[in-house]
PDB file of N, CA, C, O and CB in Angstrom:
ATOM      1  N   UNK A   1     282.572 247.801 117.317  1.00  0.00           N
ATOM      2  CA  UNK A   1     281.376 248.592 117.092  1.00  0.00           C
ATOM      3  C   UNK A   1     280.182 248.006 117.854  1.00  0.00           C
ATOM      4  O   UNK A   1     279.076 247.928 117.320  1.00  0.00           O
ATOM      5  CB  UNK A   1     281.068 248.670 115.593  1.00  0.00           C
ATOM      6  N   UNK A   2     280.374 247.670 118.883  1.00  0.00           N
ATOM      7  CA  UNK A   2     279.238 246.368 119.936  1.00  0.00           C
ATOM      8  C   UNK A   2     279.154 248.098 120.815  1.00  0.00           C
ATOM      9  O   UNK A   2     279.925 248.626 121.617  1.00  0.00           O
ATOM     10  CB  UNK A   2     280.366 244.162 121.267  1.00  0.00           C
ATOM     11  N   UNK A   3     277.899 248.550 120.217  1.00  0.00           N
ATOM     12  CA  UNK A   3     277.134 249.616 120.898  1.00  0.00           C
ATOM     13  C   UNK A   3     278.122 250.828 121.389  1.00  0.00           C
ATOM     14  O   UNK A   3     278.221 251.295 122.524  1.00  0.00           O
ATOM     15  CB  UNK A   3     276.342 248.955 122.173  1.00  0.00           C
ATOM     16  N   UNK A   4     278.616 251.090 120.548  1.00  0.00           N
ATOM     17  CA  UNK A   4     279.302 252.355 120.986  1.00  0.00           C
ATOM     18  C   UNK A   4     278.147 253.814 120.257  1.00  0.00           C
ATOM     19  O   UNK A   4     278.053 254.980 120.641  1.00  0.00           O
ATOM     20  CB  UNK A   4     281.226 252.289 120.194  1.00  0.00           C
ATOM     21  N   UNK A   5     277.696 253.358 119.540  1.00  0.00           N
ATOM     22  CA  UNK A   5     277.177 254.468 119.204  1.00  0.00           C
ATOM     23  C   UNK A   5     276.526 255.290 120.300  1.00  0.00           C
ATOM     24  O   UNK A   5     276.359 256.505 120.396  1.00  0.00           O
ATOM     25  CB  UNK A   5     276.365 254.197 118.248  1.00  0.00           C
ATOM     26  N   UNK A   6     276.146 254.098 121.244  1.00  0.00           N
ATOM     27  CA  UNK A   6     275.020 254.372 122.282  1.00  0.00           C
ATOM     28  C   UNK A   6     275.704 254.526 123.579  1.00  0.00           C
ATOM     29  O   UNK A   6     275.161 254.787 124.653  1.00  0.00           O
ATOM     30  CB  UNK A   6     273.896 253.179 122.380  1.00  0.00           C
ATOM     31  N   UNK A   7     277.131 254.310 123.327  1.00  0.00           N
ATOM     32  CA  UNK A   7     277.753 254.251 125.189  1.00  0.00           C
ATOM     33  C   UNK A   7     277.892 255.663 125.106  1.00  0.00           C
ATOM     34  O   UNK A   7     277.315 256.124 126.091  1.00  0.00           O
ATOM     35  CB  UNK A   7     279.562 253.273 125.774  1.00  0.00           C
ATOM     36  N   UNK A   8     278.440 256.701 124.319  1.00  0.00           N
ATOM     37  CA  UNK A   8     278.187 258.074 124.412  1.00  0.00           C
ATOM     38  C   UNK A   8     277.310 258.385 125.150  1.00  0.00           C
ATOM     39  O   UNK A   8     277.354 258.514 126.373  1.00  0.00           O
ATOM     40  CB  UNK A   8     277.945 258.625 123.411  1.00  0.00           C
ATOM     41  N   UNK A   9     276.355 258.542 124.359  1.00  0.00           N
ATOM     42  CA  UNK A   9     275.306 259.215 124.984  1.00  0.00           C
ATOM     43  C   UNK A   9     274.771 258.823 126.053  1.00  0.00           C
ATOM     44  O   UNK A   9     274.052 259.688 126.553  1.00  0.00           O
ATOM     45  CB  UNK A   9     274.437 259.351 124.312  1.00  0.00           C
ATOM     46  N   UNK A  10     274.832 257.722 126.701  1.00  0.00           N
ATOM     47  CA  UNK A  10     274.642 257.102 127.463  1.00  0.00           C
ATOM     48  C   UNK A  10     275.486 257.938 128.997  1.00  0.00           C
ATOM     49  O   UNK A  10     275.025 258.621 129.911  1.00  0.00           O
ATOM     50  CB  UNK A  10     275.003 255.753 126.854  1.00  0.00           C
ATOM     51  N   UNK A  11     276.882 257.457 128.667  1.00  0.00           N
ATOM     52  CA  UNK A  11     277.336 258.394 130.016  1.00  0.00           C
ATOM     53  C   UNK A  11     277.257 259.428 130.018  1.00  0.00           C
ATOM     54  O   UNK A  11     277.511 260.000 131.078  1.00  0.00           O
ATOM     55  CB  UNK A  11     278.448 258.431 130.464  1.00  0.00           C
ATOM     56  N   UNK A  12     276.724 260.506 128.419  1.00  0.00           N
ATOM     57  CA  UNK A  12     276.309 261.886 128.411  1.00  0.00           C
ATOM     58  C   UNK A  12     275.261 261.962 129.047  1.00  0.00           C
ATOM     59  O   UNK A  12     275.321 263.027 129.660  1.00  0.00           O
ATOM     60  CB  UNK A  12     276.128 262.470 127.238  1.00  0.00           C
ATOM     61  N   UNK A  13     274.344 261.465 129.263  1.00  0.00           N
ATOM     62  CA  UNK A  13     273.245 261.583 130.133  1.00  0.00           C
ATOM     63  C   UNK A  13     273.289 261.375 131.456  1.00  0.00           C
ATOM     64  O   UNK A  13     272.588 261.923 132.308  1.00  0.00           O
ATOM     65  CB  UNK A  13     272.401 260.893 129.781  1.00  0.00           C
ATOM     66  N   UNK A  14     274.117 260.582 131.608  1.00  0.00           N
ATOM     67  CA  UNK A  14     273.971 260.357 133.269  1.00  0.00           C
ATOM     68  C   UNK A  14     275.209 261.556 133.906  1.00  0.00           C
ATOM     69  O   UNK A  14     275.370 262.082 135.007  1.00  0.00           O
ATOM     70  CB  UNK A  14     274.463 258.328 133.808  1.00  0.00           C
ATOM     71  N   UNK A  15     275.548 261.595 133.289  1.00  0.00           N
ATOM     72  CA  UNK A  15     276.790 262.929 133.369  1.00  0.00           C
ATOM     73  C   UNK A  15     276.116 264.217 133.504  1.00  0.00           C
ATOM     74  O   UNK A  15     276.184 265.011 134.441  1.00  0.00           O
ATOM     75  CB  UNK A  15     277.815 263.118 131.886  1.00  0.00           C
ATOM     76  N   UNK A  16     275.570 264.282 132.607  1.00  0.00           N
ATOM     77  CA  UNK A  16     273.917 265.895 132.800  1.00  0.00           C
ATOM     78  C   UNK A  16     273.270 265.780 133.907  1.00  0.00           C
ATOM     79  O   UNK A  16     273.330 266.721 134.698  1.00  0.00           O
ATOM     80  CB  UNK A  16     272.275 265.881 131.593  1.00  0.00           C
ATOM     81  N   UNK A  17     272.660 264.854 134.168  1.00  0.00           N
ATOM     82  CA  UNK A  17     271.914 264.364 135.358  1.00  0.00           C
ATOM     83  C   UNK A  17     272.030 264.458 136.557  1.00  0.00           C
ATOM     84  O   UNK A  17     271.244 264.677 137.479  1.00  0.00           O
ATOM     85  CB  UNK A  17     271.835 263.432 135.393  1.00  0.00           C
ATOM     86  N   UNK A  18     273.573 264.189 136.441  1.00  0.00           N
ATOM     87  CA  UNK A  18     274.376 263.529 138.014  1.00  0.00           C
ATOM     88  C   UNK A  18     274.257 262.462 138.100  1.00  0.00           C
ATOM     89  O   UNK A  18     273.249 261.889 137.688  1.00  0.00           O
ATOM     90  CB  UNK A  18     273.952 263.879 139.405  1.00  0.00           C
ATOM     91  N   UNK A  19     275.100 261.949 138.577  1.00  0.00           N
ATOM     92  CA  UNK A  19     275.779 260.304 138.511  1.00  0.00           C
ATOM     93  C   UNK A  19     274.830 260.248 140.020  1.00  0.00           C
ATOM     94  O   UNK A  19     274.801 261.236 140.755  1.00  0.00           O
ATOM     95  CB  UNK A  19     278.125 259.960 138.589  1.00  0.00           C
ATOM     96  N   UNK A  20     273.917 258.697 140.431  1.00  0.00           N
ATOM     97  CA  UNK A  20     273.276 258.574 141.554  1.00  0.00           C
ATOM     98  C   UNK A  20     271.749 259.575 141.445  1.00  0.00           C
ATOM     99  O   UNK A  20     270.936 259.346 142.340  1.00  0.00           O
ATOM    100  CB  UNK A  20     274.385 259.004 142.733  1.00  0.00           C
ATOM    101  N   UNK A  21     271.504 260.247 140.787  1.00  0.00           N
ATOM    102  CA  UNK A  21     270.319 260.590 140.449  1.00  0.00           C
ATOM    103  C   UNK A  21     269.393 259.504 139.515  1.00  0.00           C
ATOM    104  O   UNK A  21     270.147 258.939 138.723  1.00  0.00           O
ATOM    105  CB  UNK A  21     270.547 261.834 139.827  1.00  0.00           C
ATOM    106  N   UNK A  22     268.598 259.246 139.434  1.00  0.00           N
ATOM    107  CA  UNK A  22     267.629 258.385 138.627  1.00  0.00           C
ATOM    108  C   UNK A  22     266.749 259.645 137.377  1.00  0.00           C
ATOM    109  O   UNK A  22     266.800 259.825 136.160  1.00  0.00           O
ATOM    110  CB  UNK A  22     266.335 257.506 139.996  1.00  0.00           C
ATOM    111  N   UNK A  23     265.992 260.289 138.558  1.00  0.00           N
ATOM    112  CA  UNK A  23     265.283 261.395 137.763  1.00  0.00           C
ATOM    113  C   UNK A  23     266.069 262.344 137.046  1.00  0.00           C
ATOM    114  O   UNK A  23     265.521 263.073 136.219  1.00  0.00           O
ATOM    115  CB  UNK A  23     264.477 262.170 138.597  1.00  0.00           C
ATOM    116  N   UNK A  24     267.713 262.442 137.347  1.00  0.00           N
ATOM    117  CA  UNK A  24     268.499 263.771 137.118  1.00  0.00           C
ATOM    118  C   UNK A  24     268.949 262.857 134.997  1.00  0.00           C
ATOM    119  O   UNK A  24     268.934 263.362 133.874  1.00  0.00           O
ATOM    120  CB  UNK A  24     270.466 264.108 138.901  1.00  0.00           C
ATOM    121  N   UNK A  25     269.265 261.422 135.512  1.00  0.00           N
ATOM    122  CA  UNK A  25     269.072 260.725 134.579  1.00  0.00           C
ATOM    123  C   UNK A  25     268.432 260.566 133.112  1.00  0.00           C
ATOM    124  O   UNK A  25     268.779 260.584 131.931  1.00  0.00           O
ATOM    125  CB  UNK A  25     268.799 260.232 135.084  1.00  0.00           C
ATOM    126  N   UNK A  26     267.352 260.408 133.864  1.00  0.00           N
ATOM    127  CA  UNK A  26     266.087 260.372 132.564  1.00  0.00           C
ATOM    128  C   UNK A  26     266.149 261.995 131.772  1.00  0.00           C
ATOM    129  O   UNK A  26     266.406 262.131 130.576  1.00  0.00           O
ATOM    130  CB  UNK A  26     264.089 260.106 133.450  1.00  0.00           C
ATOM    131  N   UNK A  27     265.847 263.186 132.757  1.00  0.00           N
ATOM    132  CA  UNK A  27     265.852 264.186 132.147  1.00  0.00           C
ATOM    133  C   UNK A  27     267.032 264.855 131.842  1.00  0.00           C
ATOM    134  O   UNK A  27     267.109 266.083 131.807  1.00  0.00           O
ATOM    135  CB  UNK A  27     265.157 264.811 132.652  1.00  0.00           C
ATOM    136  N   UNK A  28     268.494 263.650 131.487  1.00  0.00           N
ATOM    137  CA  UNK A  28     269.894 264.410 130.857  1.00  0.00           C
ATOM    138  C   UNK A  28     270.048 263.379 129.755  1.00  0.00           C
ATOM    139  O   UNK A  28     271.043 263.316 129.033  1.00  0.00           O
ATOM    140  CB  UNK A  28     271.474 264.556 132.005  1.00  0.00           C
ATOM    141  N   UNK A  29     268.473 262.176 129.631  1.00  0.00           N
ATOM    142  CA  UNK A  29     268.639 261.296 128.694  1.00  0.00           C
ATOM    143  C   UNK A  29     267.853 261.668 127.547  1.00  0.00           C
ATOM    144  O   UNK A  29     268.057 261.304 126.389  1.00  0.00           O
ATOM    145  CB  UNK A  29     268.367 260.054 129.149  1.00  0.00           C
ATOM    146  N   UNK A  30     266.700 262.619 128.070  1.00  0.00           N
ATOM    147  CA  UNK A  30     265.943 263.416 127.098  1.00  0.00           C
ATOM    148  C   UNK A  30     266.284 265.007 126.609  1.00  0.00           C
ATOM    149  O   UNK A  30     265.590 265.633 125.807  1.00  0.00           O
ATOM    150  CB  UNK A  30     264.656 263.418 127.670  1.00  0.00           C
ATOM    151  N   UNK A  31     267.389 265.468 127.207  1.00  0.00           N
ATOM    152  CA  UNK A  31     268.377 266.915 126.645  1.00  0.00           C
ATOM    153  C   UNK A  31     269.122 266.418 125.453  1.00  0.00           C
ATOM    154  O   UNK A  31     269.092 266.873 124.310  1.00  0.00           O
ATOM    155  CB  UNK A  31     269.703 267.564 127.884  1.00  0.00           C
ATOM    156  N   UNK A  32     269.975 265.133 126.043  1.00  0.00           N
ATOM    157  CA  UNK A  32     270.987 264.856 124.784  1.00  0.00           C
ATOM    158  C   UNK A  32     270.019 264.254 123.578  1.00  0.00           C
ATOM    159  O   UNK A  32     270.126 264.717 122.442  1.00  0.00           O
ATOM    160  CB  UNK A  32     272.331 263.603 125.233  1.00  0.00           C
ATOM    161  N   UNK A  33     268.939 263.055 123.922  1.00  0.00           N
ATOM    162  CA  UNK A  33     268.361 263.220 122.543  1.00  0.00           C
ATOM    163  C   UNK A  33     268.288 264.399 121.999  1.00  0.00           C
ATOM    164  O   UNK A  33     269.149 264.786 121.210  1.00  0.00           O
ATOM    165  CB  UNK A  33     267.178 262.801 122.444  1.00  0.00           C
ATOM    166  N   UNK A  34     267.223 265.145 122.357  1.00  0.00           N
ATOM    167  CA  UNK A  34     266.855 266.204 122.207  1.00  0.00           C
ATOM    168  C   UNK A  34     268.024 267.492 121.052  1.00  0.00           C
ATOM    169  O   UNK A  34     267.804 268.006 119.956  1.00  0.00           O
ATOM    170  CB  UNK A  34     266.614 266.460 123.744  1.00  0.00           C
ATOM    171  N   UNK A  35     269.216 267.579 122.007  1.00  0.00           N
ATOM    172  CA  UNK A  35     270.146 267.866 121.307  1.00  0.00           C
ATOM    173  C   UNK A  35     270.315 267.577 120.364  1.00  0.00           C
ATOM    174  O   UNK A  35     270.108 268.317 119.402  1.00  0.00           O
ATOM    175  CB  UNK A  35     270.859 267.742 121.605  1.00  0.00           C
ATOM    176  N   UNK A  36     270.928 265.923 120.241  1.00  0.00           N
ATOM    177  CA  UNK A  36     271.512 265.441 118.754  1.00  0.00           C
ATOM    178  C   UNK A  36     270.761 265.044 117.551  1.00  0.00           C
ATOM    179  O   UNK A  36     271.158 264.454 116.545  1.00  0.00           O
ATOM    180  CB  UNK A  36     272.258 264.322 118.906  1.00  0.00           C
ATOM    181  N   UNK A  37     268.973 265.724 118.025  1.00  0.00           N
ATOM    182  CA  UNK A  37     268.206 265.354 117.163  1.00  0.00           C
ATOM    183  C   UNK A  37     268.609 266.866 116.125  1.00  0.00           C
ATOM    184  O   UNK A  37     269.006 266.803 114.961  1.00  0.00           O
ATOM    185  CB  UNK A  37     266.568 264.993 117.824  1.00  0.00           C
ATOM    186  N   UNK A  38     268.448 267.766 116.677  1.00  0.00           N
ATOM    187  CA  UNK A  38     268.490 269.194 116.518  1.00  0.00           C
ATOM    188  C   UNK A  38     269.950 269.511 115.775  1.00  0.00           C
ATOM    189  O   UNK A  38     270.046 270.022 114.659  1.00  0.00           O
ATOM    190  CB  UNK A  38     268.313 269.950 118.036  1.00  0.00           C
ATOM    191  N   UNK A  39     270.976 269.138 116.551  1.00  0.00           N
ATOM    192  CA  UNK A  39     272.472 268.965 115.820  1.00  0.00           C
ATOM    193  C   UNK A  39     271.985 268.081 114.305  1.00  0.00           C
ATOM    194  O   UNK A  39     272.155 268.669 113.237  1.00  0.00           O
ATOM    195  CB  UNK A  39     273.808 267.815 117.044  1.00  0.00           C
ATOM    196  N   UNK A  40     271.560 267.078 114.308  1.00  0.00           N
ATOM    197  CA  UNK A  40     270.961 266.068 112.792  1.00  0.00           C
ATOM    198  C   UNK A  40     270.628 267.213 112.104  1.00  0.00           C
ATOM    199  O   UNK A  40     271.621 267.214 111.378  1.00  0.00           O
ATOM    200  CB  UNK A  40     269.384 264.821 112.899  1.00  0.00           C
ATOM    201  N   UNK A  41     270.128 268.006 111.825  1.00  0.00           N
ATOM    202  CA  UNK A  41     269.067 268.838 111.282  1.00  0.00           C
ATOM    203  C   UNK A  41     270.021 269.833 110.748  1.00  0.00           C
ATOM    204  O   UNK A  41     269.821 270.041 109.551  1.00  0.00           O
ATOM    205  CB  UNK A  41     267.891 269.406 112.340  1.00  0.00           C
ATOM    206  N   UNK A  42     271.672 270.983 111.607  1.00  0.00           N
ATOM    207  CA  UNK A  42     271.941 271.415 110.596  1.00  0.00           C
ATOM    208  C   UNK A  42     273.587 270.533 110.567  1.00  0.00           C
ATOM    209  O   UNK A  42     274.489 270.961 109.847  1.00  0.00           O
ATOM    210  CB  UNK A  42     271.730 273.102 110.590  1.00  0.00           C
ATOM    211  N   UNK A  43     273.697 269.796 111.089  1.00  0.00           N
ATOM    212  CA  UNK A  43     275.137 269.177 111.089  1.00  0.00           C
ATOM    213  C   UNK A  43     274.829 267.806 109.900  1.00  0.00           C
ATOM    214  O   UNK A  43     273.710 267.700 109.399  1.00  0.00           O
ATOM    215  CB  UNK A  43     275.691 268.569 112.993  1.00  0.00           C
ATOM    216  N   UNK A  44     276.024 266.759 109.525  1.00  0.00           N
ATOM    217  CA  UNK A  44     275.745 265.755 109.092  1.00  0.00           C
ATOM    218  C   UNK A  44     275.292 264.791 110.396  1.00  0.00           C
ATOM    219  O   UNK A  44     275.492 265.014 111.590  1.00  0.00           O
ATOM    220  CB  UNK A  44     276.837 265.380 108.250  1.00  0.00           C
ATOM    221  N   UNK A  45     274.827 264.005 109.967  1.00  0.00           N
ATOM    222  CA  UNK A  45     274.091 262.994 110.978  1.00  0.00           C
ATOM    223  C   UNK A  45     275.519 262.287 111.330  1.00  0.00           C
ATOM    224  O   UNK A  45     275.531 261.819 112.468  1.00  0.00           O
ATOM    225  CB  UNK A  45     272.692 261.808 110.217  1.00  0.00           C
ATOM    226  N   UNK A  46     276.314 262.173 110.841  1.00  0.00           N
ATOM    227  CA  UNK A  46     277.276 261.024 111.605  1.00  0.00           C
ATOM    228  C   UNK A  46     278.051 262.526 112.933  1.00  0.00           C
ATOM    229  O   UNK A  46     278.887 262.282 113.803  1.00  0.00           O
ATOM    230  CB  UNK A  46     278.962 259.960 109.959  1.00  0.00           C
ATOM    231  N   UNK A  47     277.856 262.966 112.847  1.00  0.00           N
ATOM    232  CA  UNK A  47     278.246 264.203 114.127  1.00  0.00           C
ATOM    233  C   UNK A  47     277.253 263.986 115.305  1.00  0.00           C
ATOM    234  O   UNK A  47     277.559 264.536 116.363  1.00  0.00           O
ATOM    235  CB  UNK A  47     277.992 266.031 113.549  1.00  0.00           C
ATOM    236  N   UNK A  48     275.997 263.191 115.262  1.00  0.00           N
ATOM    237  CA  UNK A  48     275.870 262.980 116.628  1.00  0.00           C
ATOM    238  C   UNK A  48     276.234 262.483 117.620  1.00  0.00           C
ATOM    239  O   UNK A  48     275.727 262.526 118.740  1.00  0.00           O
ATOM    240  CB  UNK A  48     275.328 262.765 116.786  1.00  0.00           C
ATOM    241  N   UNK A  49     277.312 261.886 117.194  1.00  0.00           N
ATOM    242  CA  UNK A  49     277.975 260.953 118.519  1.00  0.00           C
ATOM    243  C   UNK A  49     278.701 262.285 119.167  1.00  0.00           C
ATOM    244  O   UNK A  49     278.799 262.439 120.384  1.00  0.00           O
ATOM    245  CB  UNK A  49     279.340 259.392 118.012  1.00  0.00           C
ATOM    246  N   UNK A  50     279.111 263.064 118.363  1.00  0.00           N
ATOM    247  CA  UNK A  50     280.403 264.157 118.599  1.00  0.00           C
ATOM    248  C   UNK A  50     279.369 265.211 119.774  1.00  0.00           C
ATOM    249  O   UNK A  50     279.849 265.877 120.692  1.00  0.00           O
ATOM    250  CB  UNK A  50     281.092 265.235 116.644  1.00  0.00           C
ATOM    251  N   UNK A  51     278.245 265.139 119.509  1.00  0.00           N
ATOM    252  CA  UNK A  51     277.638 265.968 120.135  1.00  0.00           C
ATOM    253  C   UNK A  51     276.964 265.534 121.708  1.00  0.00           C
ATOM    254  O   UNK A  51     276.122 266.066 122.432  1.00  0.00           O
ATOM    255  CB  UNK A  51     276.739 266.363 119.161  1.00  0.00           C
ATOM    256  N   UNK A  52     277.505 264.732 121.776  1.00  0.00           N
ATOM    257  CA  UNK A  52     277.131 263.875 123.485  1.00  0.00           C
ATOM    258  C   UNK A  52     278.974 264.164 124.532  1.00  0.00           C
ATOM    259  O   UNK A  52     279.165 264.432 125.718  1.00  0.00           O
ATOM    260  CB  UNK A  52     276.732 261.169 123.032  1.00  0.00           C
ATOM    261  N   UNK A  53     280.311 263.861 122.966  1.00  0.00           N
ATOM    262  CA  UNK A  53     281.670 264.295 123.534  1.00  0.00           C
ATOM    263  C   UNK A  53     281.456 265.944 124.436  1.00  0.00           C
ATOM    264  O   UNK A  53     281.584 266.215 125.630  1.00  0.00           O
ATOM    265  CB  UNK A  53     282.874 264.435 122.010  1.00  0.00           C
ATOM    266  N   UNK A  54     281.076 266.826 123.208  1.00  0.00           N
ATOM    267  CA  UNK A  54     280.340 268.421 123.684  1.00  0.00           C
ATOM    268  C   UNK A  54     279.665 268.621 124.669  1.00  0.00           C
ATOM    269  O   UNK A  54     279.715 269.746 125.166  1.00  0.00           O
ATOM    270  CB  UNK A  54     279.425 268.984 122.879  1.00  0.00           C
ATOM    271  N   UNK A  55     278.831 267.619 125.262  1.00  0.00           N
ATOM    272  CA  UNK A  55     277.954 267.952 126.100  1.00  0.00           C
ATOM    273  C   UNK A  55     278.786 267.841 127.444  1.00  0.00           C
ATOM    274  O   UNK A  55     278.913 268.648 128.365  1.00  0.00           O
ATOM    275  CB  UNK A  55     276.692 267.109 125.955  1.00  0.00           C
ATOM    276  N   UNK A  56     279.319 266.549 127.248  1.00  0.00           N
ATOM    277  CA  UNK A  56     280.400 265.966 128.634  1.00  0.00           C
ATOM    278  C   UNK A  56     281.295 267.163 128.609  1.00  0.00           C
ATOM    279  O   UNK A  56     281.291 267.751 129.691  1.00  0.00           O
ATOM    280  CB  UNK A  56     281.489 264.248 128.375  1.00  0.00           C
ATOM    281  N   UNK A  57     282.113 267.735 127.634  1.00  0.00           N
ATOM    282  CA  UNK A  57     282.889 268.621 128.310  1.00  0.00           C
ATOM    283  C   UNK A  57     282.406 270.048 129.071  1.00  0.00           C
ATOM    284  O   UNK A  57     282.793 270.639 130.079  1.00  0.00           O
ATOM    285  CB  UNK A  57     283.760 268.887 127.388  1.00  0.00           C
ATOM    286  N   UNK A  58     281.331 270.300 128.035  1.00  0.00           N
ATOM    287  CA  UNK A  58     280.866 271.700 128.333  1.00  0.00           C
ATOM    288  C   UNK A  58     280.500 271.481 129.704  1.00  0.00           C
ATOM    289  O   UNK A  58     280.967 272.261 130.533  1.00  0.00           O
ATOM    290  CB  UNK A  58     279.643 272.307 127.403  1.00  0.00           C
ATOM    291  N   UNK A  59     279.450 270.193 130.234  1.00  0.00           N
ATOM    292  CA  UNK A  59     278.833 270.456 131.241  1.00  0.00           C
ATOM    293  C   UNK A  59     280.091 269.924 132.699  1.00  0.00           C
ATOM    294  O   UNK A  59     279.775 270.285 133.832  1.00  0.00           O
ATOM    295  CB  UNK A  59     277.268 269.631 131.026  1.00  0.00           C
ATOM    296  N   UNK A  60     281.276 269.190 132.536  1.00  0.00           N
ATOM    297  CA  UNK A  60     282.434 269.112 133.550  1.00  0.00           C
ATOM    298  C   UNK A  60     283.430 270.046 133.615  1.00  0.00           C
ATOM    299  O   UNK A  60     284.485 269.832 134.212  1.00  0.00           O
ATOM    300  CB  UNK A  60     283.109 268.018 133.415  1.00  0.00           C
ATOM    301  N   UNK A  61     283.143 271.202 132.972  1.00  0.00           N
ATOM    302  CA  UNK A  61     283.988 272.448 133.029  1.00  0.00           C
ATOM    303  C   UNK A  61     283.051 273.142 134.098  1.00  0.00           C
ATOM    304  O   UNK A  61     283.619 273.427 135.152  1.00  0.00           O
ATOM    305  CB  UNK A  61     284.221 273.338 131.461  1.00  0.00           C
ATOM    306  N   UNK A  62     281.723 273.457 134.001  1.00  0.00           N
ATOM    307  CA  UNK A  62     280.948 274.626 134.853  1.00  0.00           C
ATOM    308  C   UNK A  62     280.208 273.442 135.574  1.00  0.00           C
ATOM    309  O   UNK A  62     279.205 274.071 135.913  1.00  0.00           O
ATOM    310  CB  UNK A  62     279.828 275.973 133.908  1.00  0.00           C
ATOM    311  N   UNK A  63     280.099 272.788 135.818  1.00  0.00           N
ATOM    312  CA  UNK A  63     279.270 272.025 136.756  1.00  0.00           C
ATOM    313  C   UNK A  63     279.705 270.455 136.798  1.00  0.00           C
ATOM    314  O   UNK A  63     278.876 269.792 136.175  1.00  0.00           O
ATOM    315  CB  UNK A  63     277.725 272.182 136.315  1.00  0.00           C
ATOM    316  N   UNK A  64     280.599 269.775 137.264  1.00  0.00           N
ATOM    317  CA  UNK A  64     281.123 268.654 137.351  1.00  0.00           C
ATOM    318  C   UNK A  64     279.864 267.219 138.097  1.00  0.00           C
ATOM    319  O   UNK A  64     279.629 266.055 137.773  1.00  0.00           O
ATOM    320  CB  UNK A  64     282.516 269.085 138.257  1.00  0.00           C
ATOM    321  N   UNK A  65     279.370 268.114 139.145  1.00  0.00           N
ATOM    322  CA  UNK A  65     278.307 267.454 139.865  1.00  0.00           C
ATOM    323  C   UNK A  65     277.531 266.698 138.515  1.00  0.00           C
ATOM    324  O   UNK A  65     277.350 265.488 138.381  1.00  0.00           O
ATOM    325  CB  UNK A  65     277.288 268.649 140.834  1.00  0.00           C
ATOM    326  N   UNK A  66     277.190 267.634 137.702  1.00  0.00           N
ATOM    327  CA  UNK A  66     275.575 267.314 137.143  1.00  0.00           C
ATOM    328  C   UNK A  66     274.997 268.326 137.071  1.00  0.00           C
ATOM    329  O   UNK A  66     275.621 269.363 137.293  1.00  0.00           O
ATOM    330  CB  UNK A  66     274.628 266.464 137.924  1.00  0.00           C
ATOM    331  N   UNK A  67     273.610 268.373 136.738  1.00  0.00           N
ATOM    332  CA  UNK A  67     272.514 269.570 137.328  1.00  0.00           C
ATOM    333  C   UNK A  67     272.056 269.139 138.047  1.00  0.00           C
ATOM    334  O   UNK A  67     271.774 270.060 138.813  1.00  0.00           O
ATOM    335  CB  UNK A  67     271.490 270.181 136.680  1.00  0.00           C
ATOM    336  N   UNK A  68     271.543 267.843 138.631  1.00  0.00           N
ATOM    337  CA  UNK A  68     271.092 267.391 139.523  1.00  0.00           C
ATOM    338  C   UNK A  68     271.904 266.654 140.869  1.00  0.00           C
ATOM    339  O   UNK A  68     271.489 266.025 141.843  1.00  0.00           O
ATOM    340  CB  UNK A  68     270.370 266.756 138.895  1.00  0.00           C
ATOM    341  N   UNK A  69     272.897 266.955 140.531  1.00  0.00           N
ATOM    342  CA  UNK A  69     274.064 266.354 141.607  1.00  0.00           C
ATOM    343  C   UNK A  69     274.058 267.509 142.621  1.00  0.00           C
ATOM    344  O   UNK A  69     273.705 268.689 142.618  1.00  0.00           O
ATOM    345  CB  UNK A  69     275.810 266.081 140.887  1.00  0.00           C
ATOM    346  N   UNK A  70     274.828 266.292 143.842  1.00  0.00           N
ATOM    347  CA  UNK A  70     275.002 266.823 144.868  1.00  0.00           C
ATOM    348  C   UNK A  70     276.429 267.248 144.980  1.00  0.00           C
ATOM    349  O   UNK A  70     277.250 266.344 144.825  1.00  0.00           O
ATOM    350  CB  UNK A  70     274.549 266.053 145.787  1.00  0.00           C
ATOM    351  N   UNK A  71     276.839 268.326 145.195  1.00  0.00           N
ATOM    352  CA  UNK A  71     278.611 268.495 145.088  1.00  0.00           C
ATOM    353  C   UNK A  71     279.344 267.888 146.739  1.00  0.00           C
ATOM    354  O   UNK A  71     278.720 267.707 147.785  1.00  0.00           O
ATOM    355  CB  UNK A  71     279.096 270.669 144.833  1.00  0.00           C
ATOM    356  N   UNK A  72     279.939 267.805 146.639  1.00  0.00           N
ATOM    357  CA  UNK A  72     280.901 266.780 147.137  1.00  0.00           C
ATOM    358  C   UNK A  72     281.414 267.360 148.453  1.00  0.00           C
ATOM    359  O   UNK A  72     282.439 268.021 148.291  1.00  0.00           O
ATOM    360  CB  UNK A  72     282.125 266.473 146.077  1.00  0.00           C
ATOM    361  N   UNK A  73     281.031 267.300 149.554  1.00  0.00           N
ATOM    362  CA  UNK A  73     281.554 268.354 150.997  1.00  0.00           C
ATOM    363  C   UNK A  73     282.873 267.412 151.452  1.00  0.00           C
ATOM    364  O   UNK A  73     282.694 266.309 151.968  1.00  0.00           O
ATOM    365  CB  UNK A  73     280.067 268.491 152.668  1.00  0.00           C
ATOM    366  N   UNK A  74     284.119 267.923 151.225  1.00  0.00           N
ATOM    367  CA  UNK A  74     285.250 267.172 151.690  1.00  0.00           C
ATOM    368  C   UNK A  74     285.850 267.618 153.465  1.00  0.00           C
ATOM    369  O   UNK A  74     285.694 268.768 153.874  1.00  0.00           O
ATOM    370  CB  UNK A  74     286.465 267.513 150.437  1.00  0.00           C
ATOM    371  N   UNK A  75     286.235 266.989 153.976  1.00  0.00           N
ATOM    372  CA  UNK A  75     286.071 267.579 155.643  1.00  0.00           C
ATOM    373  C   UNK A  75     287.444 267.325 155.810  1.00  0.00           C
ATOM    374  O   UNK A  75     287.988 267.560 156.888  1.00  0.00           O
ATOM    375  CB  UNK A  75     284.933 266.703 156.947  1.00  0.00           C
TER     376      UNK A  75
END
C-alpha cells in the first residue's frame, strides 16, 4: 500500500494529457481530480481509485495519443 492510491491517478493523468506533454499533464491532472471528486459525491468514496481505471480505458479506446498527444506517423 506504498502510494498506490496515488499511482492511479497519476498515470490517469498523464494518460489524458499525453505522455511527453507537461501542460497536456497538469490539465489531465486537474480532469481526474475533478472527476473523482464528483464520482465521491454520488458513488462511495473508496470507488475513486476505480474511477482513474475508467478514465484510462475510456480515453485508450477513442484516443490512445492523449488529448494533447501527438499520434504516432509510422513510415
Amino acid at each position: 500500500m506504498l502510494g498506490w492510491s496515488l499511482t492511479i491517478p497519476v498515470f490517469a493523468a498523464a494518460i489524458l494529457g499525453g505522455i511527453g506533454s507537461p501542460y497536456g499533464a497538469m490539465l489531465g491532472a486537474i480532469l481526474v481530480g475533478f472527476a473523482e471528486e464528483i464520482t465521491g459525491q454520488f458513488l462511495a468514496p473508496s470507488y475513486k481509485v476505480a474511477v482513474g481505471f475508467v478514465i484510462i480505458a475510456v480515453l485508450l479506446m477513442f484516443r490512445p495519443q492523449g488529448l494533447f498527444g501527438q499520434p504516432e506517423i509510422k513510415k
